[in-house]
C-alpha positions as CSV (number, residue, x, y, z in Angstrom):
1,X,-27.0,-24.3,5.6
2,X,-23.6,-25.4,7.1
3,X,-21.1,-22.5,7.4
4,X,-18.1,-23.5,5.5
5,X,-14.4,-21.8,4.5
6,X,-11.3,-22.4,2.5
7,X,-8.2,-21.7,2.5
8,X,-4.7,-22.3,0.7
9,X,-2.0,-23.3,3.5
10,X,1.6,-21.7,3.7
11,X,4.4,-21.7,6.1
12,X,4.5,-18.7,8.5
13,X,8.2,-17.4,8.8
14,X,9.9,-16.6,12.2
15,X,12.4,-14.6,13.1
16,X,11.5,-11.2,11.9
17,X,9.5,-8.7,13.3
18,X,8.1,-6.1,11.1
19,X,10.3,-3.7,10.2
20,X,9.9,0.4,10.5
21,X,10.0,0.7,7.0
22,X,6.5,-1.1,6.6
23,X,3.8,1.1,4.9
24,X,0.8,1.4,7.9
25,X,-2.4,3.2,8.2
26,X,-3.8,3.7,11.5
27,X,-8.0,2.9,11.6
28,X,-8.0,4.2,7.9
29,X,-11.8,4.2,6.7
30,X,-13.0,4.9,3.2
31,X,-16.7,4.9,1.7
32,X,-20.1,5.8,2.4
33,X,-21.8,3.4,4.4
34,X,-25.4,3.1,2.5
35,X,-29.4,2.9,3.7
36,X,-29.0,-0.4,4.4
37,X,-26.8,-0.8,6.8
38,X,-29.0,0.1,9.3
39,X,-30.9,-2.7,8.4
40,X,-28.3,-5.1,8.1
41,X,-27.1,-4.3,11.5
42,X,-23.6,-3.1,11.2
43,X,-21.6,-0.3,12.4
44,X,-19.6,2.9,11.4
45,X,-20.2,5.5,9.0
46,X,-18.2,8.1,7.0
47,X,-14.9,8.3,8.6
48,X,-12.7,10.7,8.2
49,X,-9.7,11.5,6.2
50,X,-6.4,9.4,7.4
51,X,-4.4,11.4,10.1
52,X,-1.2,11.3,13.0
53,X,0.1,7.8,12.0
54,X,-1.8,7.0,9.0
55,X,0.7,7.1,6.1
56,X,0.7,8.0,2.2
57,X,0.2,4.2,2.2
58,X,-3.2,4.2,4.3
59,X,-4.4,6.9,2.0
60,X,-4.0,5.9,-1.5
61,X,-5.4,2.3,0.3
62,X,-8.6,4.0,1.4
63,X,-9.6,5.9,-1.7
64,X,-8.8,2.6,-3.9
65,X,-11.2,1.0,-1.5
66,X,-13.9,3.8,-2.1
67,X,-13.7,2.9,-5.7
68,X,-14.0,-1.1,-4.7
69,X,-17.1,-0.5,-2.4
70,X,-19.0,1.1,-5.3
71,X,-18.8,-2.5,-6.9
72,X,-20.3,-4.5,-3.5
73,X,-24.1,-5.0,-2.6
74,X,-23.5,-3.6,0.8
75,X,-21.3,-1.8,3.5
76,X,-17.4,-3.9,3.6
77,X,-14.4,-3.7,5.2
78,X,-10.8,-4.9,5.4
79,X,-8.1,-5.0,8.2
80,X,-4.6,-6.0,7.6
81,X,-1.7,-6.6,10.7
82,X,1.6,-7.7,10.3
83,X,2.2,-11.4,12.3
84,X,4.3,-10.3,15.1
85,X,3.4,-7.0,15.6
86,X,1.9,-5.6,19.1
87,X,1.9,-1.6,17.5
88,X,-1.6,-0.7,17.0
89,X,-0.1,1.4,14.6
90,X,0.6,-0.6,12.4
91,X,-3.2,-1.8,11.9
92,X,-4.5,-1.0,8.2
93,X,-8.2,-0.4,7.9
94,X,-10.6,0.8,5.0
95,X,-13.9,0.4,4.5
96,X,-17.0,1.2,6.7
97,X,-18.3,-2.3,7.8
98,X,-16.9,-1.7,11.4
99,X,-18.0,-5.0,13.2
100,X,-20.8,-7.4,13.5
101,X,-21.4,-11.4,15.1
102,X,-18.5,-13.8,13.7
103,X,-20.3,-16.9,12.4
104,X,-18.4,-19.7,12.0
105,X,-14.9,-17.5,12.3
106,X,-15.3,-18.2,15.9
107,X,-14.7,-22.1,15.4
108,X,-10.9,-21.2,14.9
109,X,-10.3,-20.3,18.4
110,X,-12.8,-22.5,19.6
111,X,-10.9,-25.8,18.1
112,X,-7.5,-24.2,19.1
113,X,-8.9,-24.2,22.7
114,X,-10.3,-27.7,22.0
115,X,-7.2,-29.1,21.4
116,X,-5.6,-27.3,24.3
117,X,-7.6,-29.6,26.6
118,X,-7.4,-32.9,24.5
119,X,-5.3,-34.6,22.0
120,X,-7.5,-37.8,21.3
121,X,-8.2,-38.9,17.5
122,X,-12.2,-37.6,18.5
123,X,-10.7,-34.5,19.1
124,X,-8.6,-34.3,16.1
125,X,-11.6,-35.9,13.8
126,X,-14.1,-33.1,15.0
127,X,-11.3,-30.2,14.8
128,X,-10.9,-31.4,10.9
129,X,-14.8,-31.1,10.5
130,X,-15.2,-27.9,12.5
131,X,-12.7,-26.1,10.2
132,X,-12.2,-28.0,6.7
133,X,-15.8,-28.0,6.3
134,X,-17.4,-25.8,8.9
135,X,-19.4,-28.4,10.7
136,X,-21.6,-27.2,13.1
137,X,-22.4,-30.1,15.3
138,X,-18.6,-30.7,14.9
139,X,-17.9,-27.3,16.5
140,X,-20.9,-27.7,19.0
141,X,-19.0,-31.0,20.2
142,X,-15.4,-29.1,20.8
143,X,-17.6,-26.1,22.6
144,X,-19.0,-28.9,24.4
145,X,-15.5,-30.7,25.7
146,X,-15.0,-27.0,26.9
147,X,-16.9,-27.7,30.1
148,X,-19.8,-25.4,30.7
149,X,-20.8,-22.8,28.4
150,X,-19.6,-20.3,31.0
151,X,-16.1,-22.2,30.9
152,X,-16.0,-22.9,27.4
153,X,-16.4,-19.3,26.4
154,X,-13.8,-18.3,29.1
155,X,-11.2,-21.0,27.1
156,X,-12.1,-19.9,24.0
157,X,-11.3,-16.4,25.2
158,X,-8.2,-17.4,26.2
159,X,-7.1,-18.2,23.3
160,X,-8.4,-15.0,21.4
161,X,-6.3,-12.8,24.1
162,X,-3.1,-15.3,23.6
163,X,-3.0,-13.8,20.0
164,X,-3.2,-10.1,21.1
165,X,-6.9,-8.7,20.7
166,X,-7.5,-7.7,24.2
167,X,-11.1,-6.8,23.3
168,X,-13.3,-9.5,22.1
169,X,-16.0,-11.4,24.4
170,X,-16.9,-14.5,23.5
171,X,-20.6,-15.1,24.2
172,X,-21.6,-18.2,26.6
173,X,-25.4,-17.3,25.7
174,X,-27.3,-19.4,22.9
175,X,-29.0,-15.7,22.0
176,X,-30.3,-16.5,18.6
177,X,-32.4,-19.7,18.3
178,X,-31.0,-22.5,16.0
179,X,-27.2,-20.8,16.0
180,X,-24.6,-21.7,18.3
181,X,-23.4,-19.1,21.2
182,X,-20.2,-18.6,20.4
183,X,-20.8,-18.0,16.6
184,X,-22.7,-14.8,18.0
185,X,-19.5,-13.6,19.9
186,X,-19.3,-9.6,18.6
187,X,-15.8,-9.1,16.7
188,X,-14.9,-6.2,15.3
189,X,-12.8,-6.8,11.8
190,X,-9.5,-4.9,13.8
191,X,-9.6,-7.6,16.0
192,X,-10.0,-10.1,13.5
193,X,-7.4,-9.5,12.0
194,X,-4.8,-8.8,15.1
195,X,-6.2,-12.2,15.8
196,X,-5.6,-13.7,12.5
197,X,-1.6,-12.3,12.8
198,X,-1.5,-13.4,15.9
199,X,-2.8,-17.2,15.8
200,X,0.3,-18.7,13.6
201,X,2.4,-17.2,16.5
202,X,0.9,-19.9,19.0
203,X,2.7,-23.1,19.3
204,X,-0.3,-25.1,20.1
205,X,-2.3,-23.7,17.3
206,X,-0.5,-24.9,14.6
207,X,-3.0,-27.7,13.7
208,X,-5.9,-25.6,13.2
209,X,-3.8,-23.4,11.0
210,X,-3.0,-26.6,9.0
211,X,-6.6,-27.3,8.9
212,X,-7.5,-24.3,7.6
213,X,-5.0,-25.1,4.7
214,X,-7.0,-27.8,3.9
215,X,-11.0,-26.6,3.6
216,X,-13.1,-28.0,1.3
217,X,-13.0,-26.5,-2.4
218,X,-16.2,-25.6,-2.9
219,X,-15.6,-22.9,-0.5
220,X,-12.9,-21.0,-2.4
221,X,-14.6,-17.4,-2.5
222,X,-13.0,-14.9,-1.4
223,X,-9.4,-15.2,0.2
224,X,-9.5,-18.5,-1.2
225,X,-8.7,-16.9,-4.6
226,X,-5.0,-15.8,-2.9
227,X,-2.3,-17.7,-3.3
228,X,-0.1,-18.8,0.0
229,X,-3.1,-17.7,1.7
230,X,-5.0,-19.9,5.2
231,X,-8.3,-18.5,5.9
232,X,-11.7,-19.7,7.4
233,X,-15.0,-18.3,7.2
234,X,-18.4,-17.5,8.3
235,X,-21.6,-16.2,7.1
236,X,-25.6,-15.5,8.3
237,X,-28.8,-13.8,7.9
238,X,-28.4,-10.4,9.6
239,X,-31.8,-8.4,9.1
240,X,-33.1,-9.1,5.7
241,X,-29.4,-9.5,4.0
242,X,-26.2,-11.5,5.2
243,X,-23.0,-10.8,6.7
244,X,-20.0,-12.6,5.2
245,X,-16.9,-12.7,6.6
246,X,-13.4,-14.2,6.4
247,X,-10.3,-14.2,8.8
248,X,-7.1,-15.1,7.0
249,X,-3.1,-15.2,7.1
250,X,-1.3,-14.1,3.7
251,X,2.2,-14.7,3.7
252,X,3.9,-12.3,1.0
253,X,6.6,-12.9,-1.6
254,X,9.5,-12.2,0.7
255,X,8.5,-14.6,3.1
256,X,6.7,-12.4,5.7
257,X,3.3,-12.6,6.4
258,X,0.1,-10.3,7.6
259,X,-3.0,-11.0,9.3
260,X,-6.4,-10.1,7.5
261,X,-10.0,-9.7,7.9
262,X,-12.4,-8.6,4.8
263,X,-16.2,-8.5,5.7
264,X,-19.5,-7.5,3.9
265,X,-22.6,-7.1,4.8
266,X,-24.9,-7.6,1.6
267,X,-28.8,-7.1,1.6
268,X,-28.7,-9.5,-1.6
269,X,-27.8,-12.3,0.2
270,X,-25.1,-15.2,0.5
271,X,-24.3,-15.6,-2.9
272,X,-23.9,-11.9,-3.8
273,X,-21.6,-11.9,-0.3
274,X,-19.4,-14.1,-1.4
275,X,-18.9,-12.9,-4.7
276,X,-18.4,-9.4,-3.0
277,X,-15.8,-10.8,-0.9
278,X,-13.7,-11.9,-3.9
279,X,-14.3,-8.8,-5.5
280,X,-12.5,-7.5,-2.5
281,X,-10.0,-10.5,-1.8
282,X,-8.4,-10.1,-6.1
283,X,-8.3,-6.3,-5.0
284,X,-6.4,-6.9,-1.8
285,X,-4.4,-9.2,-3.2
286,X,-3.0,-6.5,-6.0
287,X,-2.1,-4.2,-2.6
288,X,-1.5,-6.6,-0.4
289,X,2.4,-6.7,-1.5
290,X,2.9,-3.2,-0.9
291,X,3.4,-3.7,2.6
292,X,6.2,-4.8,4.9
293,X,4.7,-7.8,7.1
294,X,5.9,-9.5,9.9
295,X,6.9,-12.9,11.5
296,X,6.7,-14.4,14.9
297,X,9.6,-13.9,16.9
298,X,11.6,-16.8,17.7
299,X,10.8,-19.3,20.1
């Protein structure tokens, strides 16, 4: 099966940073995590009740989310950040899903670092497979114009700290058999979505956020189900279930925009996942509004 995404395109707003008056919820965690996320390989557990930073805002998120997660098939998450930001403060978390491998999420910064090293209409035809329809052998080609896997990983990386997530290591090692190295990069959904805010900040990224305005339709779980919303996605077997995942950028009715990351990781397989994940994506998109987001600063 081809990992594949969708996503609605919108213009990302400069000029603005986010403001002090923007709602935020710092790590805020809701939900049980249930038997079998052990066996489904993810992370976290019962997290305790929003404190310091965490705001009215972060509360009232997480136990909305608690009611949400009794819905899913499995352990979920979501992380919101306002595009501009560098306050780990102003990082919105709920859910219990913590972090796993990225799939196909990793082909975003993969084809932005592509198309750092080449322009050519190769480059721009494999970039449009990689993210409009998830193409692995597309993606496998980019990695490959990336020089060794060593190299390519360390470009790729590049790109991932250019947006702000000082955290994430992208893995050079083909560790699972039949899936791609990078795809089994560990990134935790914070990241993601610092990433995600991030990434329409970048001047030379600005063609893979187009892309990812333009993914196929069959693909439009999830975040797809938002309007003014750019997203890509990624999905695979994880112990006897599958994770599903999403990476997005939602730019809200004012004009400013956040960075998001919803994941779940569902022992019922991909077609439960992605119905979980719009489950989650119509809930966030009833919340999303609430907060203040951000834009890049100008150039």
């Amino acid at each position: 099966m081809t990992d594949v995404d969708h996503l609605r395109g919108a213009p990302v707003p400069t000029g603005r940073r986010p403001g002090a008056r923007r709602r935020r919820g710092d790590a805020v965690r809701a939900g049980t995590l249930v038997a079998a996320a052990a066996l489904l390989g993810t992370l976290g557990a019962a997290a305790p009740a929003p404190t310091g930073t965490a705001s009215a805002a972060g509360t009232s998120w997480a136990k909305s989310f608690a009611s949400v997660q009794k819905q899913l098939s499995g352990p979920a998450g979501v992380a919101v950040f306002p595009v501009g930001s560098t306050r780990s403060a102003d990082m919105l978390t709920v859910g219990t899903w913590r972090s796993g491998v990225a799939w196909s999420t990793s082909k975003v910064p993969v084809t932005v670092a592509a198309q750092r090293r080449s322009s050519s209409k190769t480059t721009k035809a494999r970039s449009t497979k990689a993210i409009t329809v998830s193409d692995n052998r597309a993606a496998e080609q980019l990695w490959a114009s990336l020089g060794t896997p060593t190299r390519a990983a360390a470009r790729t990386q590049d790109v991932i700290r250019d947006t702000g997530d000082r955290s994430t290591v992208v893995q050079h090692r083909r560790v699972r058999p039949g899936f791609t190295a990078f795809g089994q990069t560990r990134w935790d959904l914070d990241d993601q979505a610092r990433f995600a805010a991030g990434l329409p900040c970048l001047s030379d990224a600005q063609g893979v956020v187009t892309l990812m305005g333009k993914v196929t339709k069959s693909q439009r779980w999830g975040l797809g189900q938002l309007p003014r919303t750019s997203f890509k996605g990624g999905w695979g077997p994880v112990g006897r279930g599958y994770l599903v995942r999403q990476l997005g950028i939602i730019t809200l009715s004012d004009g400013s925009a956040v960075g998001v990351a919803i994941a779940v990781s569902s022992p019922r397989g991909f077609d439960r996942g992605t119905e979980d994940l719009t489950t989650i994506a119509r809930w966030l998109g009833k919340r999303v509004g609430s907060l203040e987001g951000g834009a890049c600063p100008r150039r």
